[in-house]
N, CA, C and O of each residue as an XYZ file, in Angstrom:
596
protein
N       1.594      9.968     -3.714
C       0.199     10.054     -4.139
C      -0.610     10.621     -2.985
O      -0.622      9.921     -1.972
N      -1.340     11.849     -2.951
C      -2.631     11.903     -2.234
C      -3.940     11.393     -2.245
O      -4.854     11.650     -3.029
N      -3.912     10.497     -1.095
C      -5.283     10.057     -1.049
C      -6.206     11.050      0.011
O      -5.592     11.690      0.866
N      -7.467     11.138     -0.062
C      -8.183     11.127      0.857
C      -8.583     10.257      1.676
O      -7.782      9.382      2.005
N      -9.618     10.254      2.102
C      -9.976      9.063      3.056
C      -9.322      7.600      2.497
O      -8.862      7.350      1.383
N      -9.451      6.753      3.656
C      -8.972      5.485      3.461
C     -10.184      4.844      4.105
O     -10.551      5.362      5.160
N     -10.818      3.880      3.685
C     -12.373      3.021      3.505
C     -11.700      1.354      3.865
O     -11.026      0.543      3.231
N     -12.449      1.418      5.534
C     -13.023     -0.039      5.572
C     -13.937     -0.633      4.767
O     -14.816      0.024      4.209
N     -13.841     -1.653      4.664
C     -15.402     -2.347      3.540
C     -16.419     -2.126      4.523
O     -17.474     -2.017      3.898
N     -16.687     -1.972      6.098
C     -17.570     -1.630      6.668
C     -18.023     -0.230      6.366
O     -19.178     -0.075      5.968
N     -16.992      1.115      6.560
C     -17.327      2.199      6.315
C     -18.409      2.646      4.750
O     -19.299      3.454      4.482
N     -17.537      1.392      3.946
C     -17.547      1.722      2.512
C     -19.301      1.031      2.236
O     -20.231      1.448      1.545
N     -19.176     -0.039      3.033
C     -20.549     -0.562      2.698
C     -22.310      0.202      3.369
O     -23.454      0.243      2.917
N     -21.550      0.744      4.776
C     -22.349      1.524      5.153
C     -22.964      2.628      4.919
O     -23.884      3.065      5.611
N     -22.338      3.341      3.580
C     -22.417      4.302      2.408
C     -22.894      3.935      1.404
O     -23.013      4.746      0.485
N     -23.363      2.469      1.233
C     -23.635      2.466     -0.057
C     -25.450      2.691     -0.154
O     -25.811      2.982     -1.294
N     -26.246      2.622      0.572
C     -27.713      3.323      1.080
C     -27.935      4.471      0.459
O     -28.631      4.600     -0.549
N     -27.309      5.402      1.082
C     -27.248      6.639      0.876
C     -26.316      6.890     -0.882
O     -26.796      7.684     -1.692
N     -25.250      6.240     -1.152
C     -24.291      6.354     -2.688
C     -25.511      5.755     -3.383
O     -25.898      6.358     -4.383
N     -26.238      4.561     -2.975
C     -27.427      4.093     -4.251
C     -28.323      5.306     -4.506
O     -28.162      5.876     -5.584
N     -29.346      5.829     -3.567
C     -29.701      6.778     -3.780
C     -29.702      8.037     -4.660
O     -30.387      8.543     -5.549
N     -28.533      8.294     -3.927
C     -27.739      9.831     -4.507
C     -27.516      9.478     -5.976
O     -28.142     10.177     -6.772
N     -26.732      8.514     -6.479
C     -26.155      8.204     -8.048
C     -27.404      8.109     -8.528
O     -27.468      8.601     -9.655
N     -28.923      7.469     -7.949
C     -30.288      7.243     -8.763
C     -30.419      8.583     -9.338
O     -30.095      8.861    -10.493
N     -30.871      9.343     -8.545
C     -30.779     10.307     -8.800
C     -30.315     11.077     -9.839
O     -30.913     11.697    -10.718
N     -28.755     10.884     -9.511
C     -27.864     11.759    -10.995
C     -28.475     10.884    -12.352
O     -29.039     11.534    -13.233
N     -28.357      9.519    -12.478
C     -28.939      9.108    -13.354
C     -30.491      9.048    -14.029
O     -30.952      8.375    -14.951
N     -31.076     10.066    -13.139
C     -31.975     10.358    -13.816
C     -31.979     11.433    -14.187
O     -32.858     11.752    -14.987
N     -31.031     12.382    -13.765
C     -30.964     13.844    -13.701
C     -30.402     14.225    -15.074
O     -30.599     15.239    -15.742
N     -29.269     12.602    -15.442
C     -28.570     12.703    -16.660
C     -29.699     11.990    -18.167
O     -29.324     11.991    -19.339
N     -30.676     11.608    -17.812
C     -31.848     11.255    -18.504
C     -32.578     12.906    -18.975
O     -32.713     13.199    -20.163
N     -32.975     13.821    -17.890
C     -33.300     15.079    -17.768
C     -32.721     15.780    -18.937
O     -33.334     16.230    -19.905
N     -31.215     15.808    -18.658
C     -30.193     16.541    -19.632
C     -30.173     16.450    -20.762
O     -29.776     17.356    -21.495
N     -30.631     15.247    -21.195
C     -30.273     14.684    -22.716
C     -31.826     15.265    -23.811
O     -31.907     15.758    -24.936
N     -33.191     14.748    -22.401
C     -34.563     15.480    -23.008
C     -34.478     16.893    -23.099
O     -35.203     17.601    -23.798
N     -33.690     17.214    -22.464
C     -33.527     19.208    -22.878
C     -33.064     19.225    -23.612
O     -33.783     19.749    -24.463
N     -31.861     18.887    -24.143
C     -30.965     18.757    -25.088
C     -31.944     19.130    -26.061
O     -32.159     20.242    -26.543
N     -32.767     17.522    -26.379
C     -33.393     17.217    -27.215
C     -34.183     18.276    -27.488
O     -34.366     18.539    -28.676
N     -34.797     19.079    -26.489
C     -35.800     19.955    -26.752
C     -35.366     21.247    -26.902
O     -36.265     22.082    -26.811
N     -34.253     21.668    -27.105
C     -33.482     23.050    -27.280
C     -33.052     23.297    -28.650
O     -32.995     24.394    -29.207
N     -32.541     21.324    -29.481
C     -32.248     21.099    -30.279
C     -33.526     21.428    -31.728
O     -33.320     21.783    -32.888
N     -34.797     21.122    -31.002
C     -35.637     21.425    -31.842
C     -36.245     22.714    -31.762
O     -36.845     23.074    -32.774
N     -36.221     23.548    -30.710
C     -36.665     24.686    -30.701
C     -35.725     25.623    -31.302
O     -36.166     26.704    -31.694
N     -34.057     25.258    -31.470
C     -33.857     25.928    -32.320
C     -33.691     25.540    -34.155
O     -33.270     26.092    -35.171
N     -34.128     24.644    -33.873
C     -34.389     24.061    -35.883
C     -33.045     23.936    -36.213
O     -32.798     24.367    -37.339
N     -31.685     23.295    -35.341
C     -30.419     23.710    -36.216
C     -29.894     22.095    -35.559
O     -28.788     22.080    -35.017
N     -30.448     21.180    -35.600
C     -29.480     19.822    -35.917
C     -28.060     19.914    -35.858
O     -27.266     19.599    -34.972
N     -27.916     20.386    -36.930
C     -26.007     20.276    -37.481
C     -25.320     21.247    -36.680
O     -24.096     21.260    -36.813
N     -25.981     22.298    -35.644
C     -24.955     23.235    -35.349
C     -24.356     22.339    -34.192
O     -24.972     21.351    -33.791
N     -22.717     22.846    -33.493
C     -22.076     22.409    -32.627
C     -22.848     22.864    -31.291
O     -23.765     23.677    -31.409
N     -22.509     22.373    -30.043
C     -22.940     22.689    -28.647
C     -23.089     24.312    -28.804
O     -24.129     24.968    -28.740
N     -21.935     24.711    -28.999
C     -21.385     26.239    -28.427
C     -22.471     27.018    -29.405
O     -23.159     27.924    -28.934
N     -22.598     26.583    -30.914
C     -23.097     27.768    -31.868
C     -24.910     27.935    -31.391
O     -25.579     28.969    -31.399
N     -25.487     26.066    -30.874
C     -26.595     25.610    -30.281
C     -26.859     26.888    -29.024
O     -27.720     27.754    -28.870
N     -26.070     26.620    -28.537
C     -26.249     27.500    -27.321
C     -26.082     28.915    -27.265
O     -26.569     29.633    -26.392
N     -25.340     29.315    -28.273
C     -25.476     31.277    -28.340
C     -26.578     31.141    -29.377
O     -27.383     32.039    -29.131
N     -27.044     30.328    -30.575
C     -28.373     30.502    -31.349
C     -29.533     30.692    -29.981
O     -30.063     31.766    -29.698
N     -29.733     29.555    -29.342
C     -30.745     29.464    -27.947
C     -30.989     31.118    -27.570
O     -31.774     32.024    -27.848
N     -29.961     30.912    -26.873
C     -29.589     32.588    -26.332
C     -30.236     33.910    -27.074
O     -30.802     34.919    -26.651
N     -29.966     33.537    -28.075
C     -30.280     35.321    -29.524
C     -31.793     34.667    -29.752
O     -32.715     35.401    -30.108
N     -31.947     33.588    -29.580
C     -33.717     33.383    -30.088
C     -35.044     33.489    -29.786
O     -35.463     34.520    -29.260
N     -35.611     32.769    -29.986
C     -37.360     32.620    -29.779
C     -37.625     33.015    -28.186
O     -36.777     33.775    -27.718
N     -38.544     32.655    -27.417
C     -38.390     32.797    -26.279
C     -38.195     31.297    -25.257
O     -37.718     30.905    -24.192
N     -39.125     30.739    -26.754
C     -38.836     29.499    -26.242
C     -37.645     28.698    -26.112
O     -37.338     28.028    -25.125
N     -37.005     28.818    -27.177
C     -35.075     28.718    -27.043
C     -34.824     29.109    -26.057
O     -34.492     28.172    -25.332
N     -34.773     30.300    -25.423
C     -34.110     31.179    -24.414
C     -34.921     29.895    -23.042
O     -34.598     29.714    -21.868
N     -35.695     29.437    -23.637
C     -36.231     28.891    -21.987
C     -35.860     27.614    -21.880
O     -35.775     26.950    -20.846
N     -35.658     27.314    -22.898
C     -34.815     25.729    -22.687
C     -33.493     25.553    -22.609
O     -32.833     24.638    -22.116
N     -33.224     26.414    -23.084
C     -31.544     26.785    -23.025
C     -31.324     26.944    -21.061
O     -30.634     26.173    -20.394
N     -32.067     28.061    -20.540
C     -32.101     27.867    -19.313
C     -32.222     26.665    -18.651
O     -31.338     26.291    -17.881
N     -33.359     25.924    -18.892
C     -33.962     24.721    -18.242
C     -32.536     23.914    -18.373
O     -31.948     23.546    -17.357
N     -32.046     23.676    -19.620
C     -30.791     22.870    -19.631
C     -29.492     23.013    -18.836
O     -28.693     22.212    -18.351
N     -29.604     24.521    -18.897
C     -28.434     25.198    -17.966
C     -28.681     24.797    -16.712
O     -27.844     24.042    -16.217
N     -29.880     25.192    -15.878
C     -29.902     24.332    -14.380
C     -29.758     22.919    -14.494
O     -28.860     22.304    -13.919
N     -30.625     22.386    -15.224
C     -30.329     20.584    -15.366
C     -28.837     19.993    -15.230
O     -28.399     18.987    -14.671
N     -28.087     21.287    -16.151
C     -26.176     20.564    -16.124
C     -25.395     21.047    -14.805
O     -24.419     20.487    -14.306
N     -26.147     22.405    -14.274
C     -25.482     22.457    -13.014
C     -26.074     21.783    -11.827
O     -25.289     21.281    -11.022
N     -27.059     21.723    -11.660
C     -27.865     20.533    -10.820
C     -26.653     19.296    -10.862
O     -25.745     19.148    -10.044
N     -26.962     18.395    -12.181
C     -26.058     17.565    -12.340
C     -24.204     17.107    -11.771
O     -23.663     16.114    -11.284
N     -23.794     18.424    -12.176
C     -22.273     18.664    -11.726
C     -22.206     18.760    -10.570
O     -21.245     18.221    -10.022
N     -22.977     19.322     -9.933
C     -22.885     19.725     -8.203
C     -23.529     18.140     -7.846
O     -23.201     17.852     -6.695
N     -24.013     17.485     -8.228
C     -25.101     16.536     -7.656
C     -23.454     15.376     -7.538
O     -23.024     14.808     -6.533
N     -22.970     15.371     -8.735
C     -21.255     14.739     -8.908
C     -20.209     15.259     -7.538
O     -19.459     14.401     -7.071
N     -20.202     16.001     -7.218
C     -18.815     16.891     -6.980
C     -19.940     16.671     -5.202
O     -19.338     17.022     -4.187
N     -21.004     16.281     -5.061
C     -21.593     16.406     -3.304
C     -20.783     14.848     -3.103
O     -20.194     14.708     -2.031
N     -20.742     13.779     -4.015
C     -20.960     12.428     -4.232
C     -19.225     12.290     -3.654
O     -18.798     11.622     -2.713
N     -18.319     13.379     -4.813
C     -17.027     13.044     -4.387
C     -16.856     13.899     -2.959
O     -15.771     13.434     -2.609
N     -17.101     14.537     -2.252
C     -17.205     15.753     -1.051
C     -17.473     14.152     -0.170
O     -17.251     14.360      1.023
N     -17.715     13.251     -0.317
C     -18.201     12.079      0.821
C     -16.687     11.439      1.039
O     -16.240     11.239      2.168
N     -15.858     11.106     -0.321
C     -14.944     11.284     -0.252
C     -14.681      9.620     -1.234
O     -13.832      8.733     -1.326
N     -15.915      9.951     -1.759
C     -15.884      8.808     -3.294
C     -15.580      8.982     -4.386
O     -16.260      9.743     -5.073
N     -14.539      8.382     -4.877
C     -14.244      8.338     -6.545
C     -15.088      7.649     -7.490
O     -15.302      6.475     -7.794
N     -15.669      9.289     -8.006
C     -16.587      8.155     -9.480
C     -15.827      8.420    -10.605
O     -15.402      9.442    -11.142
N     -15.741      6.713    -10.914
C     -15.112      6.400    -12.142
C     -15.990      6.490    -13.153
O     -15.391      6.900    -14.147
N     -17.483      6.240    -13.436
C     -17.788      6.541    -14.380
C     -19.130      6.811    -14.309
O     -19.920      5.880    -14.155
N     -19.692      8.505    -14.442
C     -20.614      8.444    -14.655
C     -21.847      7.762    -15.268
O     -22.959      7.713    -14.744
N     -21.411      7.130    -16.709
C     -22.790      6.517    -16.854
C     -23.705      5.519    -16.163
O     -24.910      5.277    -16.233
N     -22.543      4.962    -15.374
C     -22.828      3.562    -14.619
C     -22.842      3.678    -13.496
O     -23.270      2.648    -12.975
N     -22.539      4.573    -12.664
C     -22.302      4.558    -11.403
C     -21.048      3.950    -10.338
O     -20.926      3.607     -9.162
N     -20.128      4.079    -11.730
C     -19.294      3.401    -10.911
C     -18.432      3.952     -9.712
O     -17.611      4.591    -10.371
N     -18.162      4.088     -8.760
C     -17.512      4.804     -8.170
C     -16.312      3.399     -6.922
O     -16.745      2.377     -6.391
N     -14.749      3.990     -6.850
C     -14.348      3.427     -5.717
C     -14.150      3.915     -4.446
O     -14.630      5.023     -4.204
N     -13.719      3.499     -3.825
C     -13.540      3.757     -2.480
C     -11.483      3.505     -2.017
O     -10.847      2.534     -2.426
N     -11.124      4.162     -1.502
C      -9.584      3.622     -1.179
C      -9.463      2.886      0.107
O      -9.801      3.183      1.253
N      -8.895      1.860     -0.397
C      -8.815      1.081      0.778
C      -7.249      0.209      1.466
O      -6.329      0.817      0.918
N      -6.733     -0.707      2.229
C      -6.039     -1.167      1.972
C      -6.241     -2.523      1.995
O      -7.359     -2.979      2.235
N      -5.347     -3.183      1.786
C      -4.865     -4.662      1.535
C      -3.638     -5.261      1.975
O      -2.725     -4.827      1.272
N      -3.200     -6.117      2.884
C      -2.178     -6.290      3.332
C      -1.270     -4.913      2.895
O      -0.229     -5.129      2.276
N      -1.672     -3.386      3.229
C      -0.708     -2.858      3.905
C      -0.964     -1.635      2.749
O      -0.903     -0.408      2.823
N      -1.301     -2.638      1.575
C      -0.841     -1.753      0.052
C      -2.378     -1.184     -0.295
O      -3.341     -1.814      0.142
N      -2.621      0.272     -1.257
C      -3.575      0.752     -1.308
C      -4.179      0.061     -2.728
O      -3.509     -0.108     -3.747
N      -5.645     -0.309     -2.551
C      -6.417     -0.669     -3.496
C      -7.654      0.424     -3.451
O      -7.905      1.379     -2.716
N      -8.252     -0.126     -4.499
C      -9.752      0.508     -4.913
C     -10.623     -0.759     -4.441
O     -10.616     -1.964     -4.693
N     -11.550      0.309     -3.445
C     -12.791     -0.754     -3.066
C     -13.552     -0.355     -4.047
O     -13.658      0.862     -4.198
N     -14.305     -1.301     -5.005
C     -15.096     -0.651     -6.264
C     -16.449     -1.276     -5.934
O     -16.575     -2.427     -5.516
N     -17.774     -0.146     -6.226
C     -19.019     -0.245     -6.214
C     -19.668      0.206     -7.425
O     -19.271      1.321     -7.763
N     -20.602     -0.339     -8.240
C     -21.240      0.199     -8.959
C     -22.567      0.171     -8.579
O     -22.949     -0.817     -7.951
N     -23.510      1.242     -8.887
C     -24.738      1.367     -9.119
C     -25.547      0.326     -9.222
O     -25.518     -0.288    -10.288
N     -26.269     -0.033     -8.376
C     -27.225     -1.107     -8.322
C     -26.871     -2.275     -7.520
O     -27.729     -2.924     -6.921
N     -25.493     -2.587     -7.493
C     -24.846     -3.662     -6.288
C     -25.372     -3.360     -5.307
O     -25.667     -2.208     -4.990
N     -25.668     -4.830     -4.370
C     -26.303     -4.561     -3.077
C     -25.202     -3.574     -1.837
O     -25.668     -2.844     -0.963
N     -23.688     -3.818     -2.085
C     -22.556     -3.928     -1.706
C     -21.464     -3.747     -1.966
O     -21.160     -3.937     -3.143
N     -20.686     -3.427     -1.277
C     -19.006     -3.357     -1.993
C     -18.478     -4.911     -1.674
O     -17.938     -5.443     -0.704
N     -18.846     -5.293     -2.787
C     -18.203     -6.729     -3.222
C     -16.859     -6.893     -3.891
O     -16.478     -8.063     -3.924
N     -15.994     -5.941     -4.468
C     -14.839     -6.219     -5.204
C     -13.877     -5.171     -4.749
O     -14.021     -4.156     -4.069
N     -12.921     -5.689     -5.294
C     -11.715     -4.361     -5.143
C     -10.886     -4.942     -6.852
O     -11.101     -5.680     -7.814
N      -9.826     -3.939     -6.276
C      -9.004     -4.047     -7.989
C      -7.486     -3.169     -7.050
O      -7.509     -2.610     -5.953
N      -6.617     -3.310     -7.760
C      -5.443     -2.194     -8.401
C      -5.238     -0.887     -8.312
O      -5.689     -0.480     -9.383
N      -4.792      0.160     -7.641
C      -5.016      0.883     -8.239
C      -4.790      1.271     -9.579
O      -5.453      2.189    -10.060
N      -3.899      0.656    -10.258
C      -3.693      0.655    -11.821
C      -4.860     -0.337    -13.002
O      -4.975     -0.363    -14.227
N      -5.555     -1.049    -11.868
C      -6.118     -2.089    -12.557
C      -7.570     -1.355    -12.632
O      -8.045     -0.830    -11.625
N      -8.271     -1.348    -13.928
C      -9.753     -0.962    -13.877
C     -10.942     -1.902    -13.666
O     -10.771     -3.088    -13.384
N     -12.113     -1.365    -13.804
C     -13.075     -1.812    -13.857
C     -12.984     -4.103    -14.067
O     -13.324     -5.201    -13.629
N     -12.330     -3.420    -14.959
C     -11.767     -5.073    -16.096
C     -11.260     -5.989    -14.815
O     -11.573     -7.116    -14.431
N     -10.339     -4.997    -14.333
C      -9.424     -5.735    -13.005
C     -10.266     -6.296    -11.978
O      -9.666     -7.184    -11.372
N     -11.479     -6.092    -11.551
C     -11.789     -5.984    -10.622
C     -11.651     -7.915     -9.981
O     -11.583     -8.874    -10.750
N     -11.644     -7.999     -8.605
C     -12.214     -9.213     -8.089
C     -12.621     -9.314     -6.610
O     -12.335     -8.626     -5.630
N     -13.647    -10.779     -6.839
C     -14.504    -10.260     -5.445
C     -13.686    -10.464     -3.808
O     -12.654    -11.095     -3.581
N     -14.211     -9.999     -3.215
C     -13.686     -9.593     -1.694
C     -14.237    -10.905     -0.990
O     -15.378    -10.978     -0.533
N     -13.231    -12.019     -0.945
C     -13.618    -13.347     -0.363
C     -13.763    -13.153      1.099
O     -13.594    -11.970      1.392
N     -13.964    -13.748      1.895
C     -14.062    -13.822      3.299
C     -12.040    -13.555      3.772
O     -11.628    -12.851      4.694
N     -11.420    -14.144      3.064
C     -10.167    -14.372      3.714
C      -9.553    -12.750      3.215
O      -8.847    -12.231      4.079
N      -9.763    -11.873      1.857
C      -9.790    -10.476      1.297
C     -10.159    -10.436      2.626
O      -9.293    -10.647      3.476
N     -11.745    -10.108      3.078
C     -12.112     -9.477      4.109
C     -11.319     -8.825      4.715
O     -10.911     -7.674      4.562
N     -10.914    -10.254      6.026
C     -10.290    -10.286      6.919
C      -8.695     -9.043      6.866
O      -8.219     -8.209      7.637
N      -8.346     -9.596      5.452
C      -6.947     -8.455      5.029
C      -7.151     -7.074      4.941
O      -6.133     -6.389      5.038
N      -8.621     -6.279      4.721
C      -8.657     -4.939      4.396
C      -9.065     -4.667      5.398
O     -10.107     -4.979      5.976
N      -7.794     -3.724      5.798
C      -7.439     -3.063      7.007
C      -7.390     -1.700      6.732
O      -6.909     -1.337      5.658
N      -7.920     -0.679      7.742
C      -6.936      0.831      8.094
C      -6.074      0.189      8.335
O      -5.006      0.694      8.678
């Protein structure tokens, strides 16, 4: 398996300032996306069409279509790049809507997920790497002490 970085709970926690931030952000950015949506959807009067037919109608239309269609287009690349700066730190997000993202770490020796979500003060849990979200449990004082480089 390739990992990238490997995360003390110090390293990992000292990131989370700057990871709260940054994910606020996308999550509002992904609020942004959905009101364009919304507003591309009505400027072109076509409900029922799919993404793709939505988006070449936009394109061939009004002017105002053509400008929301744009507006949406920066909003989703804004978005993706705003994702892909988040993993460049050298964080795994598990799930956009929530913010979930882990961190790799170890544990007596063996590699786990240090897991943070959005809004935690902290990296309080780890898990599995096979084990998800579901898996998770908290990082006791005696955990601590075990997650090592």
């Amino acid at each position: 398996m390739s990992t990238s970085r490997i995360w003390t709970i110090e390293e990992a926690n000292a990131l989370v300032p700057r990871l709260s931030s940054m994910i606020g952000r996308q999550l509002a950015l992904a609020s942004d996306v959905e009101r364009c949506w919304q507003e591309l959807v009505q400027a072109v009067q076509s409900p029922a069409a799919t993404p793709d037919q939505l988006i070449e109608m936009a394109r061939n239309g009004s002017e105002l279509a053509r400008a929301r269609e744009r507006e949406l287009s920066e909003k989703i690349a804004a978005y993706e790049s705003g994702w892909q700066e988040i993993e460049e730190l050298g964080v795994v997000v598990k799930d956009q809507r929530i913010g979930l993202c882990d961190f790799y770490g170890r544990l007596d020796g063996a590699l786990v997920w240090l897991c943070w979500r959005y809004g935690e003060p902290a990296v309080e849990h780890y898990h599995g790497l096979e084990a998800g979200y579901a898996g998770r449990k908290p990082i006791t004082a005696e955990r601590r002490r075990q997650l090592l480089n």
